[in-house]
N, CA, C and O of each residue as an XYZ file, in Angstrom:
628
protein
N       0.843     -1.167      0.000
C       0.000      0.000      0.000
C       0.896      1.240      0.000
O       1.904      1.184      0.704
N       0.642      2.416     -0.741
C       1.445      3.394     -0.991
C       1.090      4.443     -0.290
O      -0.123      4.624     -0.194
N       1.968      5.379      0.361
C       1.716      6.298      1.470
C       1.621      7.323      0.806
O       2.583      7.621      0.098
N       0.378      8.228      0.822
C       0.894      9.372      0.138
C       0.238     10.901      0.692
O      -0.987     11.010      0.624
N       0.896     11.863      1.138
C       0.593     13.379      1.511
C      -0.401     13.542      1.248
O      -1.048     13.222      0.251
N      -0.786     14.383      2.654
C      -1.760     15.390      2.755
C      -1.502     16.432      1.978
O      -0.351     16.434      1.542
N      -2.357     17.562      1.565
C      -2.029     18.570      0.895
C      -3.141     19.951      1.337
O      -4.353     19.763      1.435
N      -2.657     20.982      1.513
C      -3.460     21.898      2.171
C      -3.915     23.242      0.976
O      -3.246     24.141      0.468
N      -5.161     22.899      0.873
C      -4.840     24.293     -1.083
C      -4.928     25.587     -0.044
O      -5.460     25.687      1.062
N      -4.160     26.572     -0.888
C      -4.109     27.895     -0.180
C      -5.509     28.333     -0.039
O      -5.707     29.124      0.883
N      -6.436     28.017     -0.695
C      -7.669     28.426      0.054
C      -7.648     28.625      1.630
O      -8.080     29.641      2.175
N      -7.099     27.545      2.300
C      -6.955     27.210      3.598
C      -6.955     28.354      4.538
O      -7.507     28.429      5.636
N      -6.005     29.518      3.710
C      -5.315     30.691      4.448
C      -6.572     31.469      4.357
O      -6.625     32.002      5.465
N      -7.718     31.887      3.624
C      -8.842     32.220      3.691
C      -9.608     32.189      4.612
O     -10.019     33.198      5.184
N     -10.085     30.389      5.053
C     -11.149     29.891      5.654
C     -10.357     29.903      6.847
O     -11.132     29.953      7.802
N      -9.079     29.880      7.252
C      -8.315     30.202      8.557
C      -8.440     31.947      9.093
O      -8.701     32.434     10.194
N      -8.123     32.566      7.758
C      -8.173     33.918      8.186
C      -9.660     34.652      8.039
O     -10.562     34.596      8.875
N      -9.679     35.144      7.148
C     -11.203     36.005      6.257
C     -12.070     35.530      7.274
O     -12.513     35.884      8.366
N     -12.157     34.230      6.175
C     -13.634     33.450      7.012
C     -13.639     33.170      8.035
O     -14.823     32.985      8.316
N     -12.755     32.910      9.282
C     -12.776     32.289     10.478
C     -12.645     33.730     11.511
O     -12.079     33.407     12.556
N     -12.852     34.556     11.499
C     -12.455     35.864     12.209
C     -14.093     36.592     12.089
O     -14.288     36.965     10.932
N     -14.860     36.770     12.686
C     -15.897     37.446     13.193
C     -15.964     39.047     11.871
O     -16.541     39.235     10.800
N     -15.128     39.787     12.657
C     -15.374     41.094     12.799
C     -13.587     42.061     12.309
O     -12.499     41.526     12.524
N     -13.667     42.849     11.950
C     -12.225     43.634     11.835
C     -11.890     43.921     13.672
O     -10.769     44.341     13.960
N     -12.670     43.728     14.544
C     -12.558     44.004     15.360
C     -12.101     42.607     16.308
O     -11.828     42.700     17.505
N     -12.077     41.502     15.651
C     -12.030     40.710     16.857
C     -10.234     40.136     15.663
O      -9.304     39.486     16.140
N     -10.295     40.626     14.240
C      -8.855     40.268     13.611
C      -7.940     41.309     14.438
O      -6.813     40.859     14.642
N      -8.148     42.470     14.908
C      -7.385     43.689     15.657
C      -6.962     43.044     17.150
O      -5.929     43.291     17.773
N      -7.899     42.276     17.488
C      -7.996     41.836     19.268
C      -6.718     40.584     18.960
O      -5.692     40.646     19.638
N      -6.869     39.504     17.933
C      -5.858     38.518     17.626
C      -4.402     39.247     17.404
O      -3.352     38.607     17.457
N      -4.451     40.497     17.180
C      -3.086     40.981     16.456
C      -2.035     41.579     17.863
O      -0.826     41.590     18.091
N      -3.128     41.980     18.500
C      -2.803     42.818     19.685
C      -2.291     41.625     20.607
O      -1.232     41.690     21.231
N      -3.017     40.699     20.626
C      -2.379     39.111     21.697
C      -1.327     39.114     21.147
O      -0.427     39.358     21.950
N      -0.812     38.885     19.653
C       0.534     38.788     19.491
C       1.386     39.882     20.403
O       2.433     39.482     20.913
N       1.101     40.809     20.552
C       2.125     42.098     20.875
C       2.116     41.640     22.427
O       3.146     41.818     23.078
N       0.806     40.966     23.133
C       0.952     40.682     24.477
C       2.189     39.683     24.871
O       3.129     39.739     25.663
N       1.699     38.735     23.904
C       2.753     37.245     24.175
C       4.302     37.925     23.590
O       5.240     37.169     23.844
N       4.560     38.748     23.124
C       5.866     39.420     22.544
C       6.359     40.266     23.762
O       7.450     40.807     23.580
N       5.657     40.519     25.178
C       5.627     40.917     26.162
C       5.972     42.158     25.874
O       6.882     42.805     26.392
N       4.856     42.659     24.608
C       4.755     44.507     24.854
C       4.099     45.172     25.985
O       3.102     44.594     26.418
N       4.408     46.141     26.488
C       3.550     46.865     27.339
C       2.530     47.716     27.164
O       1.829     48.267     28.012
N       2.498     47.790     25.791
C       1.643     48.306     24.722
C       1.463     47.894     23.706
O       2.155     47.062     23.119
N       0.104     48.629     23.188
C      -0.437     48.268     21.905
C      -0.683     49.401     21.476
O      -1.111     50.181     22.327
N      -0.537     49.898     20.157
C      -1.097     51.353     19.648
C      -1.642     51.344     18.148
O      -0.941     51.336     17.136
N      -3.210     51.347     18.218
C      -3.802     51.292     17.071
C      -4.521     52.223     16.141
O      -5.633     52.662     16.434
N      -3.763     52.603     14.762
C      -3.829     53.764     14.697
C      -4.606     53.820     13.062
O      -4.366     52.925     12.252
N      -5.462     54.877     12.752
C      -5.991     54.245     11.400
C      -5.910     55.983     10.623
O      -6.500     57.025     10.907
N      -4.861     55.627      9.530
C      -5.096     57.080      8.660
C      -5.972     57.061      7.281
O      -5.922     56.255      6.352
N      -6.552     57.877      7.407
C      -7.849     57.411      6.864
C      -7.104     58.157      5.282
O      -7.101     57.452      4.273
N      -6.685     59.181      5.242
C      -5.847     59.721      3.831
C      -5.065     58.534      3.423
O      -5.234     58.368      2.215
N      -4.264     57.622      3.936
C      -3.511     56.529      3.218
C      -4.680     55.038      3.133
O      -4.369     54.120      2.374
N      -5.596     54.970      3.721
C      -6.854     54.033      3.949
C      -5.455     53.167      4.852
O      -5.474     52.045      4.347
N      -4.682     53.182      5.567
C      -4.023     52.329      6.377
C      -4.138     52.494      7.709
O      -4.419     53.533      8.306
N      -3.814     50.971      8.340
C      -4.571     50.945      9.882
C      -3.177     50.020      9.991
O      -2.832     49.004      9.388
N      -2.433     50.947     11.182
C      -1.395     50.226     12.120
C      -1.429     49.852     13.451
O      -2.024     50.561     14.264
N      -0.866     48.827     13.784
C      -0.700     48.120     14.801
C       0.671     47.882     15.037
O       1.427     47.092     14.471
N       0.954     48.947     16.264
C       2.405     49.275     16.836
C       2.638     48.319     18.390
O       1.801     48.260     19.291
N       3.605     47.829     18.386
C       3.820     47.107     19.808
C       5.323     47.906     20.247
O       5.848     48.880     19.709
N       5.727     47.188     21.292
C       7.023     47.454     21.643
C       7.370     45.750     22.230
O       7.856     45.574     23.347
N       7.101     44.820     21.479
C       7.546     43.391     22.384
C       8.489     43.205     21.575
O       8.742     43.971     20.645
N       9.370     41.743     21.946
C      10.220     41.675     21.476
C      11.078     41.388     20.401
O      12.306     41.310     20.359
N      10.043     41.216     19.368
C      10.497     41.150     18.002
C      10.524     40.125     17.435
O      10.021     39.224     18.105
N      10.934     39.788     16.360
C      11.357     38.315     15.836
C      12.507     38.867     14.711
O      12.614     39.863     13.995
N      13.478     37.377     15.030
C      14.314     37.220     14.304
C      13.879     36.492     12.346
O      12.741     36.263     11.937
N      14.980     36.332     11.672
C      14.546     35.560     10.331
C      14.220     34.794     10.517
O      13.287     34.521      9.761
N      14.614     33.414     11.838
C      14.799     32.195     11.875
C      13.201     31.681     12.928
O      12.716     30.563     13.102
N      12.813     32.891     13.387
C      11.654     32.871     14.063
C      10.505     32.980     13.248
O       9.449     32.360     13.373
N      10.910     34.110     12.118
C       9.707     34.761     11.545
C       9.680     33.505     10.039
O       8.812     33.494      9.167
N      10.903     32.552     10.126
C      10.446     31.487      9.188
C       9.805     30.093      9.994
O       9.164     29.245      9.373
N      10.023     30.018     11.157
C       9.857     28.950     11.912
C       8.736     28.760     12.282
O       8.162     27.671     12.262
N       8.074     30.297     12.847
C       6.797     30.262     13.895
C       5.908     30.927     13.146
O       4.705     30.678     13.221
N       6.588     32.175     12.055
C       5.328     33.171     12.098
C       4.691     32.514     10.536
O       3.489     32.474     10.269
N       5.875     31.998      9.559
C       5.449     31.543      8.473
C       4.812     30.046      8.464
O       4.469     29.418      7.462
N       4.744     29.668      9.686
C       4.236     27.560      9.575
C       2.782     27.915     10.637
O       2.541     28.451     11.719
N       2.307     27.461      9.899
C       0.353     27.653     10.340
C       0.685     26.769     11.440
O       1.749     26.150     11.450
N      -0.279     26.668     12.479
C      -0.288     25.850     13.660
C       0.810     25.576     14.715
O       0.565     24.818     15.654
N       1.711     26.025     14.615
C       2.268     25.844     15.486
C       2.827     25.707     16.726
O       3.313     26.706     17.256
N       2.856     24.190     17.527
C       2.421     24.720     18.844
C       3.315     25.154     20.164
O       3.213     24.813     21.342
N       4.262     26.076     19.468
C       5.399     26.687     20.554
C       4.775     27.359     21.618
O       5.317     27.348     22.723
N       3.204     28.220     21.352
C       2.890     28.392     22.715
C       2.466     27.433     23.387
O       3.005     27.226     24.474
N       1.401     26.589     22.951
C       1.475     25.052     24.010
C       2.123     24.611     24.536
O       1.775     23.723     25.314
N       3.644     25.049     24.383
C       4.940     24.171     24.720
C       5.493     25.195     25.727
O       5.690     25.121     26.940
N       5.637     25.956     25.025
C       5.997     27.605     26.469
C       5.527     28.252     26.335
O       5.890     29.066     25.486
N       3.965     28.505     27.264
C       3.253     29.169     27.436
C       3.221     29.851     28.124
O       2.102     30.344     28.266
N       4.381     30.421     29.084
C       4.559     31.705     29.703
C       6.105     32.911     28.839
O       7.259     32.586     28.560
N       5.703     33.668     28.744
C       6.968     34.553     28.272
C       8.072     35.222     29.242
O       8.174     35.224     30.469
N       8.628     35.625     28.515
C      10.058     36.163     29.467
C       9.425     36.464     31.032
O       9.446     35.759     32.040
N       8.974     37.537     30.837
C       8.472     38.105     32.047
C       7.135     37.562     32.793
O       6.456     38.178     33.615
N       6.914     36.123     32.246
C       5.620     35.973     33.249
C       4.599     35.647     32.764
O       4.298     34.463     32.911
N       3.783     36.414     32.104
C       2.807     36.302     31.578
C       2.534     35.070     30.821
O       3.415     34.422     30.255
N       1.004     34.700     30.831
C       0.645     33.397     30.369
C       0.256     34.194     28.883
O      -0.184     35.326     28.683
N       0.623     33.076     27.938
C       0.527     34.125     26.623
C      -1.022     33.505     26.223
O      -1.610     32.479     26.566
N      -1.335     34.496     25.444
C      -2.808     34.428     25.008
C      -2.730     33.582     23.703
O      -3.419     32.629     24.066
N      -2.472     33.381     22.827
C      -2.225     32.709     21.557
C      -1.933     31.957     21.964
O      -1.083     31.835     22.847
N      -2.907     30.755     21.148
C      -2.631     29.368     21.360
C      -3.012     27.993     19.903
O      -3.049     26.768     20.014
N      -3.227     28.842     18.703
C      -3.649     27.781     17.625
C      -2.500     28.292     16.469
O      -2.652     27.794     15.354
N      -1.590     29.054     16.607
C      -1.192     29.491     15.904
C      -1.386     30.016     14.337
O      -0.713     29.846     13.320
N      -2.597     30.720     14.612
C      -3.412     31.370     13.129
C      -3.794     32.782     13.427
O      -4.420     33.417     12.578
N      -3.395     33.437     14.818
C      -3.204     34.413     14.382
C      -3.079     35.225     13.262
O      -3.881     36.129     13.029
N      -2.224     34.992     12.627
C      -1.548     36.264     11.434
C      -2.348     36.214     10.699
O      -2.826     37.249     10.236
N      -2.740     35.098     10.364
C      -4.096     35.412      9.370
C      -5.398     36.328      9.391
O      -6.087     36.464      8.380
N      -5.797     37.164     11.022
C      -6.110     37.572     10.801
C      -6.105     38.725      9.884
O      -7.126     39.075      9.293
N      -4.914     39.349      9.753
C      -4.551     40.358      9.016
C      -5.477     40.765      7.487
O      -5.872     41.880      7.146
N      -5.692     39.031      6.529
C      -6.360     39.244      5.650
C      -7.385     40.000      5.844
O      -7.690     40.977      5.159
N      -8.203     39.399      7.194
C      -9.657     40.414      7.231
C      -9.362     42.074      7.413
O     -10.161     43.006      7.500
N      -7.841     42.054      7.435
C      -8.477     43.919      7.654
C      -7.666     44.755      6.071
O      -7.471     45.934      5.775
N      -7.415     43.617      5.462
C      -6.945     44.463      3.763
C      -5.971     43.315      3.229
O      -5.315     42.440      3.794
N      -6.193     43.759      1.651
C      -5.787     42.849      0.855
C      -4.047     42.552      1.047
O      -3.509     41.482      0.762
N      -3.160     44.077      1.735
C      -2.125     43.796      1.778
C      -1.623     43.986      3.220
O      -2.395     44.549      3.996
N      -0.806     43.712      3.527
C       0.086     43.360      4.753
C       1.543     44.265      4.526
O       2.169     44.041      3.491
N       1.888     44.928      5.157
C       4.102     45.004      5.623
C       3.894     44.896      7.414
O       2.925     45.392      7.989
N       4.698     44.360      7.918
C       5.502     44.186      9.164
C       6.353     44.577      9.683
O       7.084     43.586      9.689
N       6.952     45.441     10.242
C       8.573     45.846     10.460
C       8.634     45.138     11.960
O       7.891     45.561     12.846
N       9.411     44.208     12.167
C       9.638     43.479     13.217
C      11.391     43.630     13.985
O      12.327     42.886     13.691
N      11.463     45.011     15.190
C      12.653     44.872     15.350
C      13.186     44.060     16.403
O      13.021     44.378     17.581
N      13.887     42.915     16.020
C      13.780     41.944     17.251
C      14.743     42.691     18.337
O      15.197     43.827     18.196
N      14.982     41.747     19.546
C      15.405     42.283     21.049
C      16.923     41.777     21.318
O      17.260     40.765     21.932
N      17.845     42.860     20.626
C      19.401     42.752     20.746
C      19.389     42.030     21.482
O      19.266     40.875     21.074
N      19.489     42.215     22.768
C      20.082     42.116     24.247
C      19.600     40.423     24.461
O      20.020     39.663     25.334
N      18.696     40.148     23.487
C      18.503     38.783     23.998
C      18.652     37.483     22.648
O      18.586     36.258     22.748
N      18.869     38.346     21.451
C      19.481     37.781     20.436
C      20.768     37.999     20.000
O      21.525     37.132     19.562
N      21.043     39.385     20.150
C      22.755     39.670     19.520
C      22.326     40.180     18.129
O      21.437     39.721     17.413
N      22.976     41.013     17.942
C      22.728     41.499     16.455
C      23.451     40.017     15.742
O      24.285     39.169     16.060
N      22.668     40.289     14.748
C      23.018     39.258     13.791
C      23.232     40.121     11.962
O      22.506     40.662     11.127
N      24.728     39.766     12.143
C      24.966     40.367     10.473
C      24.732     42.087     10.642
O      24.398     42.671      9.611
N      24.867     42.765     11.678
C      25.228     44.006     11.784
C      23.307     44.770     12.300
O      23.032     45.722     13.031
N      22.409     43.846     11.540
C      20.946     44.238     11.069
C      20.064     43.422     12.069
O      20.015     42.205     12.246
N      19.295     44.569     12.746
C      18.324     44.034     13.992
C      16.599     44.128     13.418
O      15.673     43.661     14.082
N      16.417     44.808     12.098
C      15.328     44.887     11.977
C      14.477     44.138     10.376
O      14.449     44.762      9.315
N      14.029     43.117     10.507
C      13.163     42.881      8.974
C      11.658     43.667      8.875
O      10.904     44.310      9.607
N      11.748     43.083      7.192
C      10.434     44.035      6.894
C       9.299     42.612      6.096
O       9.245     42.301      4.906
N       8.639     42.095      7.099
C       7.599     41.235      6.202
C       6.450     42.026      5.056
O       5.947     43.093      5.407
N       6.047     41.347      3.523
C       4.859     41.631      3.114
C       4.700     40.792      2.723
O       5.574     40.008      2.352
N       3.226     40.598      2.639
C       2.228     39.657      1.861
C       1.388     40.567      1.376
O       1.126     41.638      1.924
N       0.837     40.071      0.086
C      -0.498     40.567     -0.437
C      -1.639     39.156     -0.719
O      -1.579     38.146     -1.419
N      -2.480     39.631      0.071
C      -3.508     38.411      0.770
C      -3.986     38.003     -0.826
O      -3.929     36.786     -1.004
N      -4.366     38.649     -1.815
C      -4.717     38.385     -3.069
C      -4.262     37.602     -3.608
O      -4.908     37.237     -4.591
N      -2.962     36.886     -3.347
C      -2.073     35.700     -3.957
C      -3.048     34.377     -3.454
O      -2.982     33.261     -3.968
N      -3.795     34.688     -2.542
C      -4.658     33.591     -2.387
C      -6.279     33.521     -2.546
O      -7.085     32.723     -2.067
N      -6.464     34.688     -3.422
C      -7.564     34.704     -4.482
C      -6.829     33.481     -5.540
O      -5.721     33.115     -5.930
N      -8.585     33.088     -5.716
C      -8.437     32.192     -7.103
C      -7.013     31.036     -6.966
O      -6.402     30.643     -7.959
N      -6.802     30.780     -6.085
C      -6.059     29.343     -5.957
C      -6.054     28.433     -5.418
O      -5.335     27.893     -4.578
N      -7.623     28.058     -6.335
C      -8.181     26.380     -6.278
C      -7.104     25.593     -6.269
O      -7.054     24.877     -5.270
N      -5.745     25.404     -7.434
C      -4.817     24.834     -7.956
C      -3.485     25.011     -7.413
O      -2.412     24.758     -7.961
N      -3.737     25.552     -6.083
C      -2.836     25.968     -5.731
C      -2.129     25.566     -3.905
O      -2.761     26.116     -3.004
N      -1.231     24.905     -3.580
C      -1.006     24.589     -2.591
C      -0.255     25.670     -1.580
O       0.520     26.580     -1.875
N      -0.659     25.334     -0.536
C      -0.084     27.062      0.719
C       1.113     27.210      0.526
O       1.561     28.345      0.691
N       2.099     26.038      0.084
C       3.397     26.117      0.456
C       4.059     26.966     -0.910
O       5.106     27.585     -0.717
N       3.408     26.985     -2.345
C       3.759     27.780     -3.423
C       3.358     29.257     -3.456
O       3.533     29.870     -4.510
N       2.924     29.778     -2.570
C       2.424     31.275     -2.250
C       3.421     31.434     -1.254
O       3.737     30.602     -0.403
N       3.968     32.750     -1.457
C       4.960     33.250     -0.421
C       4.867     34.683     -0.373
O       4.145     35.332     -1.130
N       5.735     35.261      0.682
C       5.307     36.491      1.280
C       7.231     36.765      1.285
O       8.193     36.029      1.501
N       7.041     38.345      0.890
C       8.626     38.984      0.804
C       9.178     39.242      2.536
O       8.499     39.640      3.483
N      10.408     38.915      2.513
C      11.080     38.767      3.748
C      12.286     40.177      3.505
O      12.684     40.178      2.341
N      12.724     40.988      4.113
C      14.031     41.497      3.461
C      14.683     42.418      5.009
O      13.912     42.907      5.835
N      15.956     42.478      5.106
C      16.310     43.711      5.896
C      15.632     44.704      5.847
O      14.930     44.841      4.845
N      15.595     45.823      6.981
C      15.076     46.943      7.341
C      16.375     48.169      7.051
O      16.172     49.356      7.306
C-alpha cells in the first residue's frame, strides 16, 4: 500500500483567516495578543484614513529571520502550548497558531517591520530589523494551488 501526503490548497489561508475571524474588530484583538505574548507593554492602534491604512504598533520583542520562518510563516504551530509563559511571566494568550491570518480580514495587503530584542538575540549580520509583506490576493483564485507555493517577501530593514 502506498503512502501518500496530505495537501493543504491555499484556500486554507482564507477559511483560517477572512472566514474564520468574526469582525475587523475581533482580527485587531488577535493581532494585539501577538504584541501581548511578545511581552509589549503596549499596543497602539492607529488608522489614517488619507492613506486608507490601519497600524498596529507594539514594543515586544520582536522576531528574528529564523523565528519569523519557523513560527510566524508555519500555520499551527504549537510553541505556545509548549511555552506558554513569556520572558516576564505572563501566560501568553495565543494558542492555535493562526493568528496572522487575521490580518487578511483587515486588507488585501500586509508590511511588518519586526525589530527583534538585541540584548537577547545579539545582532546578527550588523541588522536588527526585517520588513515582512504579503499581499492576501495571492490567495484569491487558488483552487490549484497549494499554501506552500504562495509566499510572502522577507528582506532587511
Amino acid at each position: 500500500m502506498a503512502k501518500i501526503p496530505f495537501k493543504v490548497s491555499a484556500r486554507t489561508a482564507r477559511l483560517i483567516g477572512r472566514e474564520n475571524i468574526a469582525s475587523s474588530k475581533g482580527a485587531i484583538i488577535e493581532l494585539v495578543k501577538n504584541g501581548y505574548d511578545a511581552d509589549s507593554p503596549l499596543s497602539l492602534i492607529y488608522f489614517n484614513q488619507k492613506s486608507d491604512c490601519l497600524y498596529i504598533i507594539d514594543a515586544g520583542e520582536g522576531m528574528t529571520q529564523q523565528i519569523i520562518e519557523d513560527h510566524w510563516m508555519t500555520i499551527g504551530t504549537d510553541n505556545k502550548a509548549n511555552d506558554y509563559f513569556t520572558k516576564t511571566g505572563r501566560v501568553k494568550a495565543g494558542a492555535k497558531g493562526i493568528g496572522r491570518f487575521a490580518l487578511d480580514k483587515l486588507g488585501d495587503k500586509c508590511e511588518m517591520t519586526t525589530k527583534y530584542d538585541v540584548e537577547k538575540y545579539g545582532k546578527i549580520n550588523n541588522e536588527v530589523a526585517y520588513i515582512w509583506k504579503v499581499d492576501w490576493k495571492e490567495f484569491d483564485n487558488a483552487d490549484t494551488k497549494v499554501i506552500g507555493e504562495i509566499e510572502a517577501d522577507l528582506g532587511l530593514n
